[in-house]
VOVEX-338102 format. One record per atom (N, C-alpha, C): residue in one letter; x, y, z. Coordinates in steps of 0.1 Angstrom, whole numbers, padded with zeros to 4 digits, always signed. Each point is the difference from the previous one (the first is absolute). Layout:
AXYZ ...
//
This chain:
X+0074-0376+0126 X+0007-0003-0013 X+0005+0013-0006 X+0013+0002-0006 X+0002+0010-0005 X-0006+0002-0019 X+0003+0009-0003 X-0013+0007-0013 X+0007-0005-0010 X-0009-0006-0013 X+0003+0001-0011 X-0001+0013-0010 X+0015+0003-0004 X-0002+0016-0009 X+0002-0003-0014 X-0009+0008-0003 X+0003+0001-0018 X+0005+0013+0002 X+0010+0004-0011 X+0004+0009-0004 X-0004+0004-0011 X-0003+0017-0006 X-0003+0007-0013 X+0006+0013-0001 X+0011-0004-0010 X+0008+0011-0004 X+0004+0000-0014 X+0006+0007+0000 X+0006+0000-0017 X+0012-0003+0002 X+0005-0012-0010 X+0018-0004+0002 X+0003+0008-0008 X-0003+0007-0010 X+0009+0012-0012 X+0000+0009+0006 X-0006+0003+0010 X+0011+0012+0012 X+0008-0003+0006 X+0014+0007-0004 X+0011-0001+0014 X-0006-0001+0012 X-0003+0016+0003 X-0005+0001+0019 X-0009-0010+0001 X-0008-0007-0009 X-0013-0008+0008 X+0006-0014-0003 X+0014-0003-0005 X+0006-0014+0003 X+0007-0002+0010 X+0008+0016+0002 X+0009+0000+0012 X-0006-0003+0011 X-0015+0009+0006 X-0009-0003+0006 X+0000-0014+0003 X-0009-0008-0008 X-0003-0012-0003 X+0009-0010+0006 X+0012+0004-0003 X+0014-0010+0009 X-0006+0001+0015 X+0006+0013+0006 X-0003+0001+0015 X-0016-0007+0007 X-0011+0005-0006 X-0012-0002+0002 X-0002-0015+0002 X+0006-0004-0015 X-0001-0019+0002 X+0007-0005+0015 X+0010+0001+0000 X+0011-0004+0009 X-0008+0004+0010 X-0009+0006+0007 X-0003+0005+0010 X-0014-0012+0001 X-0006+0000-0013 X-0012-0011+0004 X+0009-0009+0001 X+0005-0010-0008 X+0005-0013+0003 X+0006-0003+0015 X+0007+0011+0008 X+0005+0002+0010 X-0012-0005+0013 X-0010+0008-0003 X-0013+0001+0007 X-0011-0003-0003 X+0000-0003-0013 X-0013-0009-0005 X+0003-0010-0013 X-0011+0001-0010 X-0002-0007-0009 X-0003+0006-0015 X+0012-0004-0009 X-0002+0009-0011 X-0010-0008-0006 X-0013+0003-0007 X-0007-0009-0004 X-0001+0004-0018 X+0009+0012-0004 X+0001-0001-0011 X-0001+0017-0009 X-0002+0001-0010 X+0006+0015-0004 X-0004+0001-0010 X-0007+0015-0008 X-0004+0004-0010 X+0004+0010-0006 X-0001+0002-0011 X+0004+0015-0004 X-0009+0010+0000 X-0007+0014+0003 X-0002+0005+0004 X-0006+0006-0012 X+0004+0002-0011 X-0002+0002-0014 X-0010-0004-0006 X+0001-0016+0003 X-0012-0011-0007 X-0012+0000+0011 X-0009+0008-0003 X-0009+0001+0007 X-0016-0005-0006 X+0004-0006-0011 X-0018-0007-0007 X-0001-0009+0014 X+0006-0010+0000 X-0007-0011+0002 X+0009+0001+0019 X-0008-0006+0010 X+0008+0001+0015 X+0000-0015+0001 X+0012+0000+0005 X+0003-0016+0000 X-0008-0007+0017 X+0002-0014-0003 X-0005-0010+0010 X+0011+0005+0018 X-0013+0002+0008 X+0006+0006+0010 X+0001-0015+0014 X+0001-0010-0004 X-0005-0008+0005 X+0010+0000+0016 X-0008+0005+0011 X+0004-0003+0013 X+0013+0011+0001 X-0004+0014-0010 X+0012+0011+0004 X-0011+0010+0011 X+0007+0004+0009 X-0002+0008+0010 X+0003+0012+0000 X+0008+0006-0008 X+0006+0011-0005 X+0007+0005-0013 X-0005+0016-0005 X+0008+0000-0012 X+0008+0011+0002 X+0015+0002+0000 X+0003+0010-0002 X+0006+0003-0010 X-0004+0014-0004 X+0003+0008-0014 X+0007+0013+0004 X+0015-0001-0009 X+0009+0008-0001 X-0003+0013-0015 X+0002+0012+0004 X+0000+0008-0010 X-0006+0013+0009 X-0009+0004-0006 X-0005+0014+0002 X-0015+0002+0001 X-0006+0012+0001 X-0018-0003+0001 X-0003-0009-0011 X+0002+0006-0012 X-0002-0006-0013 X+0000-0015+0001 X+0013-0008+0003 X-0003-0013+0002 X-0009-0007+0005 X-0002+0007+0015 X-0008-0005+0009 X-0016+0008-0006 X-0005+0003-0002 X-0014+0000-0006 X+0000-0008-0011 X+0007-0005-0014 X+0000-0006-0007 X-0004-0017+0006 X+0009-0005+0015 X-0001-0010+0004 X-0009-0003+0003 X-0007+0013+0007 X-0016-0002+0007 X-0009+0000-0002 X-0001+0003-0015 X-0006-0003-0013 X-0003-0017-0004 X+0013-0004+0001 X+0002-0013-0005 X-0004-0010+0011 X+0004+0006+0011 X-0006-0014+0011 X-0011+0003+0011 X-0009+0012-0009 X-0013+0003+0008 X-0006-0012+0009 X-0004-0015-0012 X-0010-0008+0004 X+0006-0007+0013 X+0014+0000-0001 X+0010-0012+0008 X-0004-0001+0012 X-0002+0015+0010 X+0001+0001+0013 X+0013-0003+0009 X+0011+0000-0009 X+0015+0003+0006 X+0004+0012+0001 X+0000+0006+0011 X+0007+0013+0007 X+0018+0004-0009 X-0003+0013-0004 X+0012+0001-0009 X+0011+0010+0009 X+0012+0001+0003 X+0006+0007+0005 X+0011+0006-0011 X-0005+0012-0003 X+0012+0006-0007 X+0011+0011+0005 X+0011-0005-0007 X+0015+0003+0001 X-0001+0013-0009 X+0005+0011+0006 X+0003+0011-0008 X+0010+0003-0006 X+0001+0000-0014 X+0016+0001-0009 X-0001+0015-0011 X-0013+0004+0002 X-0004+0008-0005 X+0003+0016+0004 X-0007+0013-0004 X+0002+0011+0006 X-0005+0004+0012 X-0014-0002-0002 X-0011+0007+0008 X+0001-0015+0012 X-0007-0005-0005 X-0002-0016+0011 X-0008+0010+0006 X-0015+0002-0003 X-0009+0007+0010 X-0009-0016+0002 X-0004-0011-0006 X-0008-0009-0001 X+0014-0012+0009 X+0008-0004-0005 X+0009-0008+0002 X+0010+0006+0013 X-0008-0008+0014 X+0001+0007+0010 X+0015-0007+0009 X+0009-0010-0005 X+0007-0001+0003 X+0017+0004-0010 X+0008-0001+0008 X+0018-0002-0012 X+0008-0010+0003 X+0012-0002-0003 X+0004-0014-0001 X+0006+0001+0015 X+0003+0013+0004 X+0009+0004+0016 X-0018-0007+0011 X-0006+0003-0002 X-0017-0008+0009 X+0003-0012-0004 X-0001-0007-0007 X+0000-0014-0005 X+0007-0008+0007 X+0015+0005-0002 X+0005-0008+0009 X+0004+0001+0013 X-0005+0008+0008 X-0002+0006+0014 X-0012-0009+0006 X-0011-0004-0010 X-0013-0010-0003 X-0004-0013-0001 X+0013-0001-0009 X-0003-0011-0002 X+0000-0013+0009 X+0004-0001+0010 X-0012-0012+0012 X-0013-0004-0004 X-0002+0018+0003 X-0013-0002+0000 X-0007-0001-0012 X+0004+0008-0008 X-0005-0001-0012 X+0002-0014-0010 X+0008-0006-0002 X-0001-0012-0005 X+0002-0012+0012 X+0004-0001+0010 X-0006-0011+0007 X-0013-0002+0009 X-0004-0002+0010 X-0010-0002+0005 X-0007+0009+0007 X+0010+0012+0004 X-0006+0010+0004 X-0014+0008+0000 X-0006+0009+0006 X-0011+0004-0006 X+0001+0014-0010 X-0010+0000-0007 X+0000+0011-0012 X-0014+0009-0001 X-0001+0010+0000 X-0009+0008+0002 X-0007+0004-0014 X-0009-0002-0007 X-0004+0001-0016 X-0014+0013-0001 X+0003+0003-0005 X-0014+0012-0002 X-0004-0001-0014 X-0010-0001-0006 X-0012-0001-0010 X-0005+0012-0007 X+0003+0000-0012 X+0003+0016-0010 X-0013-0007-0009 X-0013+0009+0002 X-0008-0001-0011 X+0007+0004-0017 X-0008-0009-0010 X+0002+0003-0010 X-0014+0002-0010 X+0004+0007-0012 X-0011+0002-0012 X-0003-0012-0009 X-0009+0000-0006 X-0001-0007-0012 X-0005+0010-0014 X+0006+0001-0008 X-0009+0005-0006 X-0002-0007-0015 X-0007+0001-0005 X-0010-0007-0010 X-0002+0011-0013 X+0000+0001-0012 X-0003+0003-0013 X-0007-0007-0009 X-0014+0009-0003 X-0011-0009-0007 X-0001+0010-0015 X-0002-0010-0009 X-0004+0012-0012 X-0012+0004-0002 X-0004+0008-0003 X-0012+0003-0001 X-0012-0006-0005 X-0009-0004+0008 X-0014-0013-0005 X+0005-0010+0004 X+0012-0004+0006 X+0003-0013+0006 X+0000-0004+0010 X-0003-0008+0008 X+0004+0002+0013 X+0006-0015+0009 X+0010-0004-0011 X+0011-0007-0001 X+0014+0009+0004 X+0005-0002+0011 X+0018+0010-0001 X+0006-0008-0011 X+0002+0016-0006 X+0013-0010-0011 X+0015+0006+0006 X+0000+0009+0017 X+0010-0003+0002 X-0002+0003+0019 X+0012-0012+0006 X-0003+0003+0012 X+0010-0005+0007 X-0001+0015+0012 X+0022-0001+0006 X-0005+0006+0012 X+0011-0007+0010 X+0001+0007+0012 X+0012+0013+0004 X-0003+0003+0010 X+0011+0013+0002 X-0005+0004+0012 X+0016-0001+0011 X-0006+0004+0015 X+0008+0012-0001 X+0005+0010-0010 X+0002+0015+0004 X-0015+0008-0007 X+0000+0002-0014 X-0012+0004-0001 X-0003-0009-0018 X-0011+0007-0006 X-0005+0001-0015 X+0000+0014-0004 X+0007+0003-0005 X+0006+0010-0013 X-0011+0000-0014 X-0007+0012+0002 X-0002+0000-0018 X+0006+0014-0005 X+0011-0001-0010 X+0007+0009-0007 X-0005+0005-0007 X+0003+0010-0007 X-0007+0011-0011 X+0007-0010-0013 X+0015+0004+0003 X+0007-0009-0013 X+0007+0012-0008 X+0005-0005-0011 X-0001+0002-0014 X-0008-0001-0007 X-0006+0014-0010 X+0009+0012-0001 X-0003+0011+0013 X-0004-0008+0013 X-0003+0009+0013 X-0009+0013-0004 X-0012-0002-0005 X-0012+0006-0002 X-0006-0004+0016 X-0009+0011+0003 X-0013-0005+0015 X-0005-0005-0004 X+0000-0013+0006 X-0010-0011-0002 X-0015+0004+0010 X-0011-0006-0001 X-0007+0002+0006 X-0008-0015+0008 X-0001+0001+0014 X-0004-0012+0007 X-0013+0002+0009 X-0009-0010-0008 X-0016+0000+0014 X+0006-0009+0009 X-0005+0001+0015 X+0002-0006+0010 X-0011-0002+0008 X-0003-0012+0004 X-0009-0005+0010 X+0006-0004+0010 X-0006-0001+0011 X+0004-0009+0014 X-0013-0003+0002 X+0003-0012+0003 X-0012-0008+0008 X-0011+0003-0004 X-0003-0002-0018 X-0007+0000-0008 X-0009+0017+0000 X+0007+0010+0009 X-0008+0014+0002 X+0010+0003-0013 X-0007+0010-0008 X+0007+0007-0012 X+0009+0010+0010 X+0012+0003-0002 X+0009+0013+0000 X+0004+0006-0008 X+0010+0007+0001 X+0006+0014-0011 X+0005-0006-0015 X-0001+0006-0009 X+0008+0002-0012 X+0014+0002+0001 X+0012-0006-0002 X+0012+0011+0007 X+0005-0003-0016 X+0007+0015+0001 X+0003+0005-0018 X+0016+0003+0013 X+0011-0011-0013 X+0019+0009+0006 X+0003-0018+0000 X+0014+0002+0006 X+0008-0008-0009 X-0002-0016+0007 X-0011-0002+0009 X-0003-0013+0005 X+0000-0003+0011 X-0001-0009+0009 X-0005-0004+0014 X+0007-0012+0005 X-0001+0006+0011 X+0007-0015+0012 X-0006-0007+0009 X-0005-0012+0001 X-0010-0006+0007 X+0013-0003+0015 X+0004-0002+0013 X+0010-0003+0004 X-0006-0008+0011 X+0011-0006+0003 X-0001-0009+0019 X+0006+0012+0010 X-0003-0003+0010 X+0011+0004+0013 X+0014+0000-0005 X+0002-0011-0005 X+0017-0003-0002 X+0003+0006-0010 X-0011+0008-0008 X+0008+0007-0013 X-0002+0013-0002 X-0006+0006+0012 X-0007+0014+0004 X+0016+0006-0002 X+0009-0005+0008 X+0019+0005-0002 X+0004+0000-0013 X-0007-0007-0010 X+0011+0001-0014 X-0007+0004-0008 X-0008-0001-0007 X-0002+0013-0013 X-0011+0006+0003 X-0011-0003+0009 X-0008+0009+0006 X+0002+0010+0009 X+0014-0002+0007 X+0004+0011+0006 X+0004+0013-0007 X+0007-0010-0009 X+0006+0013-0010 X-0010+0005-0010 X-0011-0005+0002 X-0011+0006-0011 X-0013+0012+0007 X+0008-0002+0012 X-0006+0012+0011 X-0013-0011+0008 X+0002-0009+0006 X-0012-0011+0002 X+0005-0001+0017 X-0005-0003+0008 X+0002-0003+0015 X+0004-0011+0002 X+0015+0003+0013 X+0002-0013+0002 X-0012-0005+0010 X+0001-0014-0002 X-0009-0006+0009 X+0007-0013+0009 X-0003+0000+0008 X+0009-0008+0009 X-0002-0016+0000 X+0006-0007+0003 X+0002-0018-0001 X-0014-0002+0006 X-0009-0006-0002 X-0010-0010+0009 X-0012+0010-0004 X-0002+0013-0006 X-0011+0001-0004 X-0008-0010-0009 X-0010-0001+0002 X-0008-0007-0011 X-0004+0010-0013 X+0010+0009-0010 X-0004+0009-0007 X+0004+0000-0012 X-0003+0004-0012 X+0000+0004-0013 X+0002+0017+0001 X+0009+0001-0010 X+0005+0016-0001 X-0004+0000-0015 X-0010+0009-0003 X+0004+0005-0016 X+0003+0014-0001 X+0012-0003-0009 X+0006+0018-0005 X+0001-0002-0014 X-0007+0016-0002 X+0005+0005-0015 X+0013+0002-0002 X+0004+0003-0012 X+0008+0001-0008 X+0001+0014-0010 X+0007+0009+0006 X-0004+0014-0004 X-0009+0000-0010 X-0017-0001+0014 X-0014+0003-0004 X+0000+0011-0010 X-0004+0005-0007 X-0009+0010-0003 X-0008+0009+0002 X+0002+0003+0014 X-0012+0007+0013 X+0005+0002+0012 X-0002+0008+0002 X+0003+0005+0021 X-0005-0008+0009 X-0010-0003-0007 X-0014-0006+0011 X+0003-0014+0004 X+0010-0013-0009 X-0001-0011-0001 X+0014-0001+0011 X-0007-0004+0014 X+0015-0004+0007 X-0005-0017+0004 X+0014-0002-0002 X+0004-0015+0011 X-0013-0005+0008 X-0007-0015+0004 X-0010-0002+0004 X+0007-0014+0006 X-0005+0000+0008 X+0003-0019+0011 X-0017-0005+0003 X+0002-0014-0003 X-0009-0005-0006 X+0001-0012+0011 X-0015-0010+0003 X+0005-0009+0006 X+0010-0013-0006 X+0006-0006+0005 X+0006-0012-0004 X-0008-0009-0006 X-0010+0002-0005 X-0011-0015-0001 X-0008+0002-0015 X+0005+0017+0000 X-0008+0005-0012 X+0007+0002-0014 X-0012-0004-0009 X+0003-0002-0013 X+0001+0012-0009 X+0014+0000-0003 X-0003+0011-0013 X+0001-0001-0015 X-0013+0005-0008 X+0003-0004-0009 X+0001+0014-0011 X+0008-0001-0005 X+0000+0014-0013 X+0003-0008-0012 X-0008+0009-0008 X+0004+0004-0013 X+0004+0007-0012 X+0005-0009-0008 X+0010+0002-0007 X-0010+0014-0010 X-0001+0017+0002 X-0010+0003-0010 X+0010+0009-0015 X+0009+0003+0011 X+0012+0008-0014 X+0012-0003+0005 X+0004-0011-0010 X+0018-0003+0003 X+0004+0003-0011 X+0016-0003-0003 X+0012+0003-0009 X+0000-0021-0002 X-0004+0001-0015 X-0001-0013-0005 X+0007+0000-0012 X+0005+0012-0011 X+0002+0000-0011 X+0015+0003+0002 X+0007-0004+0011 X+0018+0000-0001 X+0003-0014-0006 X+0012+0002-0009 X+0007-0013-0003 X+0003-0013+0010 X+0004+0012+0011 X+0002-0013+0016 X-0005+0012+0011 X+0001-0009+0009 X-0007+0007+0014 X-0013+0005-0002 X+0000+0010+0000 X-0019+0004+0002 X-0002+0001+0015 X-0012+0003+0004 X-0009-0004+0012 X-0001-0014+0003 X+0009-0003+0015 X+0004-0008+0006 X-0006-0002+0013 X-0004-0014+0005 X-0002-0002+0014 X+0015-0005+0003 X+0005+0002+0010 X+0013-0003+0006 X-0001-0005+0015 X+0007-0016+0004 X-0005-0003+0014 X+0014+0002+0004 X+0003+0007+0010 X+0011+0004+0007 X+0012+0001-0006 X+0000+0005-0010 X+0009+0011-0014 X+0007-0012-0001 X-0003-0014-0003 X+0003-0010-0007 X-0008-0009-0009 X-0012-0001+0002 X-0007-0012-0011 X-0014+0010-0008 X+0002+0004-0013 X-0008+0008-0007 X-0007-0008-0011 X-0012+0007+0000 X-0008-0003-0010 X-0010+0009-0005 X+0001+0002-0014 X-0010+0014-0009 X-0009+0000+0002 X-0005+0012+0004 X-0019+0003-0002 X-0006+0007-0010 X-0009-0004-0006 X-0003+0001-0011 X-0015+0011+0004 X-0004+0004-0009 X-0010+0010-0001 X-0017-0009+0006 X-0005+0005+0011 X-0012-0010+0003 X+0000-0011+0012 X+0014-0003+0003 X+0007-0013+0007 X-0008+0008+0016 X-0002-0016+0005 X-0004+0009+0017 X+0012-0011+0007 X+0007+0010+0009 X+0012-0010+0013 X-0011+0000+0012 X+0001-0012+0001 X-0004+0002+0015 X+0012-0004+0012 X+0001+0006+0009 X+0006+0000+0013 X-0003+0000+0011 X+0004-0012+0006 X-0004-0003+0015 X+0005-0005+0010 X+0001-0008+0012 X+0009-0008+0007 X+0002-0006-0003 X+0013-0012+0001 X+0002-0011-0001 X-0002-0007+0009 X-0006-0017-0003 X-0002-0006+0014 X+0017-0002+0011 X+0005-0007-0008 X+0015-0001+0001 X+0004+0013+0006 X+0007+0000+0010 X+0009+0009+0008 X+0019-0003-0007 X+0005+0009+0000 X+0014-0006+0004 X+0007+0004+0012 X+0006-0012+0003 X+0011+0001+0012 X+0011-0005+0000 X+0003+0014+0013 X+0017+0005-0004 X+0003-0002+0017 X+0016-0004-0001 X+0004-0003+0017 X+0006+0020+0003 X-0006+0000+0014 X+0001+0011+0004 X+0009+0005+0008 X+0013+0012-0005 X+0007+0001+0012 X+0002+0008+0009 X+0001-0011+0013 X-0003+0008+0011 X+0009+0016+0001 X+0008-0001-0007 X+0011+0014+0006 X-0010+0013-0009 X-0009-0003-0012 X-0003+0011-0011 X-0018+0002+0000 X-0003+0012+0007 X-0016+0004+0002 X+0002+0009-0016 X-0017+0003-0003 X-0003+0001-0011 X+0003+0014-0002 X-0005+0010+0011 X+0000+0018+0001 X+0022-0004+0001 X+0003-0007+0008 X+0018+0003-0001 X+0003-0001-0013 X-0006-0008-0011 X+0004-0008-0011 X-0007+0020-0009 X-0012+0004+0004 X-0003+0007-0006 X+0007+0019+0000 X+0007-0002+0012 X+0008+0011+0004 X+0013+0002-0010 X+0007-0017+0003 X+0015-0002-0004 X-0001+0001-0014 X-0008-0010-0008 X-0002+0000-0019 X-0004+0009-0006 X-0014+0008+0009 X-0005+0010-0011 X+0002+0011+0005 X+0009+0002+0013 X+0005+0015+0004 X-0015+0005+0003 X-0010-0005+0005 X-0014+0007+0008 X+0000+0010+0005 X-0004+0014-0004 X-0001+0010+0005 X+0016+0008+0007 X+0004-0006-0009 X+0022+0003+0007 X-0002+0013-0005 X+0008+0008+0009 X+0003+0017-0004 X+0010+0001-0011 X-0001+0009-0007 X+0005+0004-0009 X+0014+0003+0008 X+0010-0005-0009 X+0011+0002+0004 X+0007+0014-0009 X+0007+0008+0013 X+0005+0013+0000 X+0017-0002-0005 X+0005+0005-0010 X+0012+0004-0007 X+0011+0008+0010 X+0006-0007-0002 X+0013+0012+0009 X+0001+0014-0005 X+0007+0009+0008 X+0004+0012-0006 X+0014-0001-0004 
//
């Protein structure tokens, strides 16, 4: 039987409507449109009843927001790159339709399973979350406004660890070791490890480097010196530099796996080190100026 597709894009984009045209025409041709979201409205994920597939047009940004939204589903998401980077969103609309047989009709499809976080915010003496989000790039805690060093206690696996004094920490997946943990000096780590990356955030100290942790383990810090007295912003948890919420003086996050995996259809033409060569320029030589 060929696939039912939901679509998730944004119609108030040109390129992700223009998209949208071609992409449909391509399912209906070869499969089954089973219906369409906007990519924006992301509270609530709609009734997936008997869809086989979602594909989502846009850029990384989209596509982690989606996978956010339809963690519990267990529908394999395949994203369309309209974006810059497209390091996460491993196909373009020129694959798609080279694909599409296989990809929206009965064909077979090859899916790989991207661990994600949860992370949780308790207030102090409570041990009720009064806040709790997922994120399969990483957990962000910012310094903020008025960007004072905050200060964070950290446990894993209930062993006390370091104090870290500087502008805050990144709990990350495999899948987000590439995006702000890389650039925060943190190790890539490859697809299929079972691992947790935590990186400071220009620490306070020489001594405090990057640590990989197992996948299973819990971390929990606390909130001991944040930036609380700004009008807005302050010391922030941030799940994949889109869904935030304040931490207040005392607050403990905890972070850990999620049961929930997400899955994404995989394409055969793009390995992860080619994807890591081409997007992030991996160890490329410095390029030499003419005379």
């Amino acid at each position: 039987m060929t696939r039912r597709v939901l679509f998730a894009y944004n119609p108030e984009s040109d390129e992700a409507r223009s998209a949208a045209v071609r992409v449909r025409s391509l399912v209906e041709e070869h499969g089954h449109l089973a219906g369409e979201v906007h990519s924006l409205e992301t509270d609530d994920a709609p009734e997936l009843d008997g869809t086989d597939l979602i594909v989502v047009l846009g850029g990384d940004g989209t596509l982690l927001s989606q996978a956010r939204r339809f963690a519990d589903r267990d529908v394999p998401l395949l994203g369309v790159n309209l974006g810059r980077l497209g390091f996460m969103a491993e196909f373009d609309l020129e694959t798609v339709e080279q694909l599409a047989p296989e990809l929206f009709g009965d064909g077979p499809i090859e899916t790989h399973s991207l661990g994600m976080l949860r992370a949780e915010v308790f207030t102090a003496g409570n041990d009720s979350a009064r806040f709790s989000g997922l994120a399969l790039n990483e957990a962000a805690i910012n310094a903020g406004f008025p960007f004072r060093m905050i200060e964070l206690g950290m446990r894993i696996d209930s062993t006390p660890g370091p104090i870290i004094a500087g502008d805050g920490l990144l709990v990350s997946t495999p899948t987000g070791s590439t995006a702000y943990n890389v650039s925060a000096g943190g190790p890539i780590v490859a697809p299929g490890v079972e691992a947790l990356t935590i990186t400071p955030i220009a620490v306070h100290t020489l001594s405090f480097r990057p640590i990989v942790v197992p996948g299973a383990s819990v971390i929990e810090i606390e909130a001991r010196r944040v930036n609380t007295d700004a009008p807005v912003g302050g010391t922030t948890l941030v799940l994949d530099g889109q869904v935030q919420t304040p931490l207040r003086l005392g607050d403990r996050i905890r972070i850990s796996g999620n049961a929930r995996r997400a899955r994404f259809v995989r394409n055969p033409e793009v390995g992860f080190w080619e994807t890591v060569i081409q997007k992030l320029h991996w160890a490329a030589q410095p390029r030499m100026r003419g005379g």
